[in-house]
C-alpha positions as CSV (number, residue, x, y, z in Angstrom):
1,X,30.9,-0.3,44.2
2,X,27.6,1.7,44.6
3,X,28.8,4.3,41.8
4,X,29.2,1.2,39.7
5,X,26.2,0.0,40.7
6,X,24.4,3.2,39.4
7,X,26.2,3.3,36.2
8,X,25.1,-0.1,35.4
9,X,21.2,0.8,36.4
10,X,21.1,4.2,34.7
11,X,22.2,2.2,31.5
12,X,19.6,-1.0,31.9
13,X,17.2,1.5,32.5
14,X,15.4,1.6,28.8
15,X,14.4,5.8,28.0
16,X,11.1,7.2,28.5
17,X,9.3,7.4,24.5
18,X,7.8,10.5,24.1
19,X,4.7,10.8,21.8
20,X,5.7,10.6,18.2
21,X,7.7,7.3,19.6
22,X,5.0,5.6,20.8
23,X,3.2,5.6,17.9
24,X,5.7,4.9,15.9
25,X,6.5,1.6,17.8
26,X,2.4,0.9,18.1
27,X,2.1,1.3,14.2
28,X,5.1,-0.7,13.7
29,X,3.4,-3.8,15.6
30,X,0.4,-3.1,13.7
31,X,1.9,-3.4,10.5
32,X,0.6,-6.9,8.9
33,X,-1.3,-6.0,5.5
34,X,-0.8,-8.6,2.8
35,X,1.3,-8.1,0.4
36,X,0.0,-7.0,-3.2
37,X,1.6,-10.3,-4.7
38,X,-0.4,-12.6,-1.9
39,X,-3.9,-10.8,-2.6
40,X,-3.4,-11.2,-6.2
41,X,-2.9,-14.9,-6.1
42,X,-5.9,-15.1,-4.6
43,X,-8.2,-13.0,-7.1
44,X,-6.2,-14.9,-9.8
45,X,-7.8,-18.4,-8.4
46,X,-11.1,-16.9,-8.2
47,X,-11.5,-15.1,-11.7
48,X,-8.1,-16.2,-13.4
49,X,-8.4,-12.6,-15.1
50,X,-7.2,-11.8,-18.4
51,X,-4.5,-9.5,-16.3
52,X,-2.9,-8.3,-19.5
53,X,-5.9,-6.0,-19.6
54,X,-5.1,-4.9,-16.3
55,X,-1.8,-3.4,-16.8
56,X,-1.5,0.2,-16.0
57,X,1.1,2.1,-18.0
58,X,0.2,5.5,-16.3
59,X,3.3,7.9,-14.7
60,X,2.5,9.2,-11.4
61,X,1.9,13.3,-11.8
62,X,4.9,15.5,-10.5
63,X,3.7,16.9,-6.8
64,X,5.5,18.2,-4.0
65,X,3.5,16.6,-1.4
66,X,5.4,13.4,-0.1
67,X,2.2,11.9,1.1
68,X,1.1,12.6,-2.4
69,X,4.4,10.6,-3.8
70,X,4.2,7.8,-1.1
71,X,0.5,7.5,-1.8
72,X,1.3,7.1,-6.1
73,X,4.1,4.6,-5.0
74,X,2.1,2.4,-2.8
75,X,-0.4,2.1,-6.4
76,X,2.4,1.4,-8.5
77,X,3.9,-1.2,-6.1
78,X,0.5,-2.9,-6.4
79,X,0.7,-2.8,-10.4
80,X,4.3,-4.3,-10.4
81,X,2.4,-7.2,-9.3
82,X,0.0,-6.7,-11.8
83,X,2.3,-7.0,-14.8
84,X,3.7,-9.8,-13.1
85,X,0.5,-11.8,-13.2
86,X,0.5,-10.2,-17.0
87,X,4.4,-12.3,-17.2
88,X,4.9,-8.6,-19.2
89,X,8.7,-8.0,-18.9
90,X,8.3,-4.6,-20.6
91,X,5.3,-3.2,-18.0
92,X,7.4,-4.9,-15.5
93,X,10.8,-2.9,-16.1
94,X,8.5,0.6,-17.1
95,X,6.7,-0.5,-13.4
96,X,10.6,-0.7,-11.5
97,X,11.9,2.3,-13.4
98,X,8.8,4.3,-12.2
99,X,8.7,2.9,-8.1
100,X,12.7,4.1,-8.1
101,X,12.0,7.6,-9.8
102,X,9.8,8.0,-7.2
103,X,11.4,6.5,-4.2
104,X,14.3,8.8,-5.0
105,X,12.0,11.8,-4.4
106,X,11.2,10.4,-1.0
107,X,14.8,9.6,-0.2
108,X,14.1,5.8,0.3
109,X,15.8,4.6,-2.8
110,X,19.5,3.5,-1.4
111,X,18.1,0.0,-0.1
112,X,16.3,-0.6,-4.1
113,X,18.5,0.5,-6.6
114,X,20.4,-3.2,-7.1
115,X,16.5,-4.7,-6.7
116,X,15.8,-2.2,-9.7
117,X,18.6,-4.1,-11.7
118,X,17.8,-7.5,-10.4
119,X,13.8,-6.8,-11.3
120,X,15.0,-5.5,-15.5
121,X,17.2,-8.8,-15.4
122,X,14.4,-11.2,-14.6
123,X,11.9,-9.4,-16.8
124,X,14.2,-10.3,-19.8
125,X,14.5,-13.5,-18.6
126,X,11.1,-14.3,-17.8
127,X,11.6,-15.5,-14.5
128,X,8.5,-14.4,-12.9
129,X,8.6,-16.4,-9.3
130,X,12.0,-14.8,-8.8
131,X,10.7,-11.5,-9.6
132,X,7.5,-12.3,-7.5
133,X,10.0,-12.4,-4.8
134,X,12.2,-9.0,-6.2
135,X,9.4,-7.3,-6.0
136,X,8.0,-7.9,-2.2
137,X,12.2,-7.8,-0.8
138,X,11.7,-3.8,-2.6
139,X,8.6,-3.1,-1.3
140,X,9.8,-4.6,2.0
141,X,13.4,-2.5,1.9
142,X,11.1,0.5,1.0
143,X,9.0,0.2,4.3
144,X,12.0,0.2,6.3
145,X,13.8,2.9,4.7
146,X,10.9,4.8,6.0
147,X,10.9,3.3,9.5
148,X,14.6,3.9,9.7
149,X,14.2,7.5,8.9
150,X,10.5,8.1,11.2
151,X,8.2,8.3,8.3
152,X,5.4,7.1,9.7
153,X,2.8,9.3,7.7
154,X,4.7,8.5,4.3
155,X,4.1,4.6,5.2
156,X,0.9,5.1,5.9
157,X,0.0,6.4,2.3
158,X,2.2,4.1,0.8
159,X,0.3,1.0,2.3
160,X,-3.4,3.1,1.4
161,X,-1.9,3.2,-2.1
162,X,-1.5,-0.4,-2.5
163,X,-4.8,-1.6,-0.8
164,X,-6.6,0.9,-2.8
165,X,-5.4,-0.5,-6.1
166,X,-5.8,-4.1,-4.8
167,X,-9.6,-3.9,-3.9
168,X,-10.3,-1.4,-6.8
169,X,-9.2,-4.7,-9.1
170,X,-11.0,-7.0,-7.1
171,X,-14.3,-5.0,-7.4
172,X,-14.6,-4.6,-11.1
173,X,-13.2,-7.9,-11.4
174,X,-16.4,-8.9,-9.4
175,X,-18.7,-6.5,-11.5
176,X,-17.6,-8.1,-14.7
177,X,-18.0,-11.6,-13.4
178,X,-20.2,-11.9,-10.4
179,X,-18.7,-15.2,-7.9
180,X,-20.6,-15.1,-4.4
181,X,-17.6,-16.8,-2.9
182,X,-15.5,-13.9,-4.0
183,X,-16.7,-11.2,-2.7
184,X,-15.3,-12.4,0.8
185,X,-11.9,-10.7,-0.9
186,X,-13.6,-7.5,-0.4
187,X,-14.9,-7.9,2.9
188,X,-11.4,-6.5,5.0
189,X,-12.7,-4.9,8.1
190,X,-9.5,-5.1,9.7
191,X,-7.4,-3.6,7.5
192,X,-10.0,-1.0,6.6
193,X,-9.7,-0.2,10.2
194,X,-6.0,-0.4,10.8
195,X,-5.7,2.5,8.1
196,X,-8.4,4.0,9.3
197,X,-7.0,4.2,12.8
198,X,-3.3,5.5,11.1
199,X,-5.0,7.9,9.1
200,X,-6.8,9.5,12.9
201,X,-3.5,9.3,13.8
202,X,-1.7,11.5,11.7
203,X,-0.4,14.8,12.9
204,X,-2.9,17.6,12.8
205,X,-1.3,19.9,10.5
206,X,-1.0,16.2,8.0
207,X,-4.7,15.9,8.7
208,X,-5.9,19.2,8.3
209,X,-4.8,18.7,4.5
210,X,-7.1,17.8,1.5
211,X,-5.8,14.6,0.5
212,X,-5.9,13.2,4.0
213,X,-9.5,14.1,4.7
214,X,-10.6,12.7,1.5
215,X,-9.3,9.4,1.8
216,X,-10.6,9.3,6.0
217,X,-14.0,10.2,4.5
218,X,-14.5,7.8,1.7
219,X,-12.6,5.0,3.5
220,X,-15.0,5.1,6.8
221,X,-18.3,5.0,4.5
222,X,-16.5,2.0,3.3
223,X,-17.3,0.1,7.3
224,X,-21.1,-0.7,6.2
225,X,-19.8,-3.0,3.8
226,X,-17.1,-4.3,5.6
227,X,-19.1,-5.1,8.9
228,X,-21.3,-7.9,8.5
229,X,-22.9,-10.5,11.3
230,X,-23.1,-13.5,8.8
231,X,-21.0,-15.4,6.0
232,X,-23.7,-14.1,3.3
233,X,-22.2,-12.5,0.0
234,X,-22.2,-9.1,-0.5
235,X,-24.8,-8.0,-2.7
236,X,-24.0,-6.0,-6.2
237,X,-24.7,-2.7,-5.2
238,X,-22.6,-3.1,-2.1
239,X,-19.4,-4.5,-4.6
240,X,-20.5,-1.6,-7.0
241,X,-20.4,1.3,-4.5
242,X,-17.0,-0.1,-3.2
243,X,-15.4,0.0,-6.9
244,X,-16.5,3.2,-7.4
245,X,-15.1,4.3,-4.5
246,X,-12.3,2.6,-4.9
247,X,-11.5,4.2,-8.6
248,X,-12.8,7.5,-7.5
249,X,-9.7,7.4,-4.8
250,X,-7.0,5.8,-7.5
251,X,-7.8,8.9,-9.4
252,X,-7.6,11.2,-6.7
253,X,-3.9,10.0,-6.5
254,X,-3.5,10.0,-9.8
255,X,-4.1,13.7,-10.4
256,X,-2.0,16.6,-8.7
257,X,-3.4,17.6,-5.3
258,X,-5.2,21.0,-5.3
259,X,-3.2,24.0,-4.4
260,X,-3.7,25.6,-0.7
């Protein structure tokens, strides 16, 4: 009976985590950034944008960084939601074909292929609620491919990738067409500091790395106009240096990193 006894507790007993584990379960809690496809609905009721004009046709550059890929993917994720606001079934297949190229390269593609199908289908068809909802189950299955598999630093470049995109749309949106109400959609203090935090948190070797640095160094100046003690506006130059940062990042992953 006490040997059974044993058995049972040795097996209730849950394992001790070691490092990498523990912050892979704390970024996994940590994990609630809006969707693309939410933040867009918002801008649309602000500025109901000509978002036509916003579809990006570009093809992520070939790189054998994965952070690099991740970081590309997490952009184009945020323009499939672009070209659905656009209801432009061509942009929106090009977008799919381009977010499974590159999911294959990171090995998270088995969970998207059939939503790569599904996504061309409802493009022809114009259905673009169901493809609203396509669209966040692949970026969803994409996440979890790289939970399932531990990449942690892969997610976190994915998700900078798509907020980066987001605001940089926001921003000029906001330069165009100046709404003092909508510059609260810039203000995101806690997401700017959630990937700020995951970004601290990457391995050293990661960190040590070009692309890495540049995005912790542009993204912290980006606190003093994220931290404010009132419900005032931001002023322009404040929306103006965050576009410009903004775009300065979309084409740093845009173009191949630099070579060691």
């Amino acid at each position: 009976m006490l040997s059974l006894v044993s058995i049972i507790a040795a097996h209730a007993t849950p394992p001790m985590l070691d490092s990498e584990q523990i912050r892979s379960a704390l970024f996994m809690e940590t994990v609630t950034l809006p969707s693309a496809g939410e933040f867009f609905t918002a801008v649309d009721k602000q500025f109901q944008p000509n978002w036509s004009q916003l579809v990006n046709p570009a093809v992520p550059v070939t790189t054998p960084h994965r952070e690099h890929l991740a970081l590309q993917l997490g952009v184009l994720l945020a323009d499939g939601f672009v070209a659905i606001e656009a209801q432009d079934g061509q942009a929106s297949k090009n977008n799919s074909r381009d977010v499974l190229n590159l999911a294959k390269k990171l090995n998270v593609s088995q969970n998207v292929l059939a939503r790569g199908k599904n996504i061309s289908d409802l493009a022809d068809k114009g259905d673009w609620r169901t493809l609203r909802e396509e669209l966040d189950a692949m970026q969803n299955d994409i996440r979890l491919s790289m939970q399932e598999q531990n990449d942690y630093d892969l997610l976190v470049f994915l998700m900078i990738g798509s907020w980066i995109r987001q605001m940089e749309i926001a921003s000029n949106l906001l330069i165009k067409n100046p709404i003092p109400d909508a510059t609260e959609l810039l203000v995101q203090p806690a997401i700017l500091n959630h990937l700020l935090e995951r970004l601290e948190g990457l391995p050293e070797k990661t960190r040590a790395n070009a692309l890495p640095r540049t995005f912790l160094t542009r993204l912290e100046a980006m606190k003093a106009h994220m931290t404010k003690d009132s419900y005032a506006p931001l002023d322009d130059a404040s929306v103006r240096d965050i576009a410009a940062t903004m775009t300065a990042l979309l084409h740093t992953a845009a173009e191949p990193p630099p070579k060691p």
